[in-house]
C-alpha positions, 0 to 999 in steps of 0.5 A: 952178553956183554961183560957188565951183565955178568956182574949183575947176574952174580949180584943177583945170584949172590942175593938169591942164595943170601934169600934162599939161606934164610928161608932154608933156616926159617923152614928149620925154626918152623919145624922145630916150632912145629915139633913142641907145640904138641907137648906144649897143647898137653901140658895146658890141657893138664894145668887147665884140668887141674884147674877146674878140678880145683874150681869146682872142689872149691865152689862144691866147699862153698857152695857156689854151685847152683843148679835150676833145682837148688834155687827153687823157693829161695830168694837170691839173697837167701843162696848160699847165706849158710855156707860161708859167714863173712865178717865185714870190717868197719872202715 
C-alpha cells in the first residue's frame, strides 16, 4: 500500500478506538443503571402500597366505598348523605 493509505487507515483506527471508548463507557453507565433499577421498582411498589392503604382508610372513613349491595334500594343522591355534612359557602 502506498504511504498516503497508511494515514488514512490510522485516521480510521484512531476513530474507531475514539467509538469503541465510548460504547465501552456507555455499556458501564447501562450496567449501573441496570444495577438500581431494582431497588428503585421496590421502593414504588412500597410508596404505592402505602398509598392505597391510606386511600382506602380514607374512603372506608368517609364512606366512599360502595359495593353493588350497598346501593340497593338507595338513590344516587341518598349515597353517602350521612357520612360527611358539608358546608357550602355563599360566594
Amino acid at each position: 500500500m502506498p504511504d498516503t493509505d497508511d494515514g488514512a487507515i490510522n485516521v480510521v483506527l484512531r476513530y474507531l478506538r475514539a467509538i469503541e471508548r465510548k460504547v465501552d463507557r456507555l455499556i458501564d453507565n447501562n450496567q449501573d443503571v441496570l444495577a438500581r433499577v431494582p431497588a428503585l421498582e421496590a421502593s414504588l411498589a412500597l410508596v404505592l402500597d402505602r398509598m392505597e392503604t391510606r386511600l382506602d382508610r380514607i374512603e372506608r372513613r368517609f364512606q366512599l366505598k360502595h359495593g353493588p349491595a350497598d346501593l340497593r334500594g338507595k338513590r344516587r343522591t341518598d349515597v353517602g348523605a350521612t357520612s360527611v355534612p358539608v358546608r357550602v359557602q355563599p360566594l
